[in-house]
C-alpha positions as CSV (number, residue, x, y, z in Angstrom):
1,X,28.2,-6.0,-34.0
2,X,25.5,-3.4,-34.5
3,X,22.9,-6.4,-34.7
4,X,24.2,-7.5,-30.9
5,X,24.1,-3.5,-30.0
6,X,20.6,-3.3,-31.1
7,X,19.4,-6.7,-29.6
8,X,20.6,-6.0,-26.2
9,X,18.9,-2.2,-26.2
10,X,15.8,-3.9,-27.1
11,X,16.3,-6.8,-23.8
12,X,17.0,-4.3,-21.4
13,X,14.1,-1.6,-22.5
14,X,12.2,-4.6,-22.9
15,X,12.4,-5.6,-19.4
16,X,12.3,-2.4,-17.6
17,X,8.9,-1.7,-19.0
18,X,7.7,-4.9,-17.4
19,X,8.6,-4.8,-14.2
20,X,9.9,-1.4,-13.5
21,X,12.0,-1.3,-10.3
22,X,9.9,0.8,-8.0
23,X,7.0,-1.9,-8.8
24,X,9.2,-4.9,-7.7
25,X,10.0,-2.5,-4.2
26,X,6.7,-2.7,-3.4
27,X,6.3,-6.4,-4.2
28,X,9.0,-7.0,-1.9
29,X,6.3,-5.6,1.0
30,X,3.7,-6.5,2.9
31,X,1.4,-4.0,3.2
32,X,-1.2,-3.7,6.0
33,X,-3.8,-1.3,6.6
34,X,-6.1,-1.7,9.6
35,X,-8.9,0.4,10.9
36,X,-11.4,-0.4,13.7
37,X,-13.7,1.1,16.5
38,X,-16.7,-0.1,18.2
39,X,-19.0,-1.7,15.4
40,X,-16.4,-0.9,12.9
41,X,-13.4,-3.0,11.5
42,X,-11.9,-3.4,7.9
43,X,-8.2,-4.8,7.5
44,X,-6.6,-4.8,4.1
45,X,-3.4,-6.3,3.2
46,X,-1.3,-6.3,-0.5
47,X,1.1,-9.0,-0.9
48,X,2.0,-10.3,-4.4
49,X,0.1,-8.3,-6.6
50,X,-3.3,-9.5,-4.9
51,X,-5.6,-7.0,-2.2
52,X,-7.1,-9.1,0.5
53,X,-9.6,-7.1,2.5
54,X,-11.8,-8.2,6.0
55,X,-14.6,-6.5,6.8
56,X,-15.3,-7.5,10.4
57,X,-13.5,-9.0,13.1
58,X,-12.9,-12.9,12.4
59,X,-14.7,-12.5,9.3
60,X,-14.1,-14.0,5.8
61,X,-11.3,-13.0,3.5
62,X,-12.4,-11.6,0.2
63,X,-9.1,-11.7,-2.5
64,X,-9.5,-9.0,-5.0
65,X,-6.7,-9.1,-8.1
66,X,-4.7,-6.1,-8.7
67,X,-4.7,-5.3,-12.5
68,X,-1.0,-4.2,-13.6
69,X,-2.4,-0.1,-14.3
70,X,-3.5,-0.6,-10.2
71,X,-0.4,-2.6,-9.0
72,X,1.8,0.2,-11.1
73,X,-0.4,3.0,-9.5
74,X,0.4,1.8,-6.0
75,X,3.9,1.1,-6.9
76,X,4.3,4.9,-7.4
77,X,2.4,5.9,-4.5
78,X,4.5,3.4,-2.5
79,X,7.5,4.6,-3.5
80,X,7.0,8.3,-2.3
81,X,6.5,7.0,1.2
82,X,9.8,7.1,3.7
83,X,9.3,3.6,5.2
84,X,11.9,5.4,8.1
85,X,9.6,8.3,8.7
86,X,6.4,6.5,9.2
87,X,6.3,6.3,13.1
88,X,7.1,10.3,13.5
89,X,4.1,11.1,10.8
90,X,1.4,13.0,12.3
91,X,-2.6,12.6,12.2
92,X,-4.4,15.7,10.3
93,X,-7.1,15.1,12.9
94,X,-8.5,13.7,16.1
95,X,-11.5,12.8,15.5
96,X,-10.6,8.9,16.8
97,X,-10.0,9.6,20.4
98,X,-13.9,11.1,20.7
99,X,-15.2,7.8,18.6
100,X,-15.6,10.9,15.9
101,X,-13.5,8.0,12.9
102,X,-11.8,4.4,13.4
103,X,-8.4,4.2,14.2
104,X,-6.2,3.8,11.6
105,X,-2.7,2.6,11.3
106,X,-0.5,1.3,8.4
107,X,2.3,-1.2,8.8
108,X,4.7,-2.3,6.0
109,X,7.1,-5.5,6.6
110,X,10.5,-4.6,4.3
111,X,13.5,-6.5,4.2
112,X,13.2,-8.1,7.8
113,X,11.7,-5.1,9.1
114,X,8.5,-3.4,10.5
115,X,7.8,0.1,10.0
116,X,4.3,1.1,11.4
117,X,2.5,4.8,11.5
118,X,1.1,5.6,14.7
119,X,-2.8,5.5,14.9
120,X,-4.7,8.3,12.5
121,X,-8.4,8.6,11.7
122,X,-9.4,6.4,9.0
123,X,-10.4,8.3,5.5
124,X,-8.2,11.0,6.6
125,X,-4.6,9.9,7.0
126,X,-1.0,12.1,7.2
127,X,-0.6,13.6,3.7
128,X,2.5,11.5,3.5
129,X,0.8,8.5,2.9
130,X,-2.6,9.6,1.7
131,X,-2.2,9.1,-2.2
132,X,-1.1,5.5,-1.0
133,X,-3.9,4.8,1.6
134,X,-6.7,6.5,-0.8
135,X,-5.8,4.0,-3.7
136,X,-5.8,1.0,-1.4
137,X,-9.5,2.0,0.0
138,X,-10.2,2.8,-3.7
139,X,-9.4,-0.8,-5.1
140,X,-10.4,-2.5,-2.3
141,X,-14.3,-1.4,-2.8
142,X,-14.0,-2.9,-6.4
């Protein structure tokens, strides 16, 4: 009995080290982060553990792998964001309605549902979703 006790502790830690549960929540998602003005336009999207980044409009797709430290990094980021609160989240500045940054705006599909920030200067998001956003630029220039 002890032998089964002991072998099902082991599965079950096991197993929650692999894929811990806020990890498969943001594999679940499609992340998309888009930012663009005249001249300027970079679109990245996470989906299945992979980054895919454009750089201008109608331009090439480059794929960049996510190692499992970065996918568990965003994971954590991810899961501090309130996917309900992300239309009412407000820009730190306004420097895209001079041409002063790009617009920026992050949309996450979840369960059969869209959530989407309203625009924000790119490289300075709301400080709800900044830790998220600054890892995503960070691994996308890898």
């Amino acid at each position: 009995m002890r032998i089964f006790i002991i072998l099902s502790m082991m599965v079950l830690l096991s197993s929650s080290k692999c894929n811990p549960q806020h990890v498969k929540s943001m594999e679940e998602a499609i992340i998309e982060y888009e930012a663009s003005t005249r001249g300027f336009y970079f679109a990245c999207t996470i989906h299945d553990q992979k980054l895919i980044t454009i750089t201008e409009r109608g331009g090439k797709e480059t794929e960049i792998p996510l190692t499992k430290v970065e996918v568990q990094n965003l994971a954590t980021a991810f899961e501090e964001i309130n996917l309900e609160q992300l239309e009412n989240l407000e820009a730190p500045s306004e420097k895209r309605k001079y041409d002063g940054a790009p617009h920026a705006t992050l949309r996450i599909s979840k369960d059969g549902k869209l959530f989407q920030t309203n625009s924000f200067d790119h490289g300075n998001p709301p400080k709800e979703i900044k830790k998220f956003i600054d890892l995503m630029l960070k691994y996308s220039k890898k």
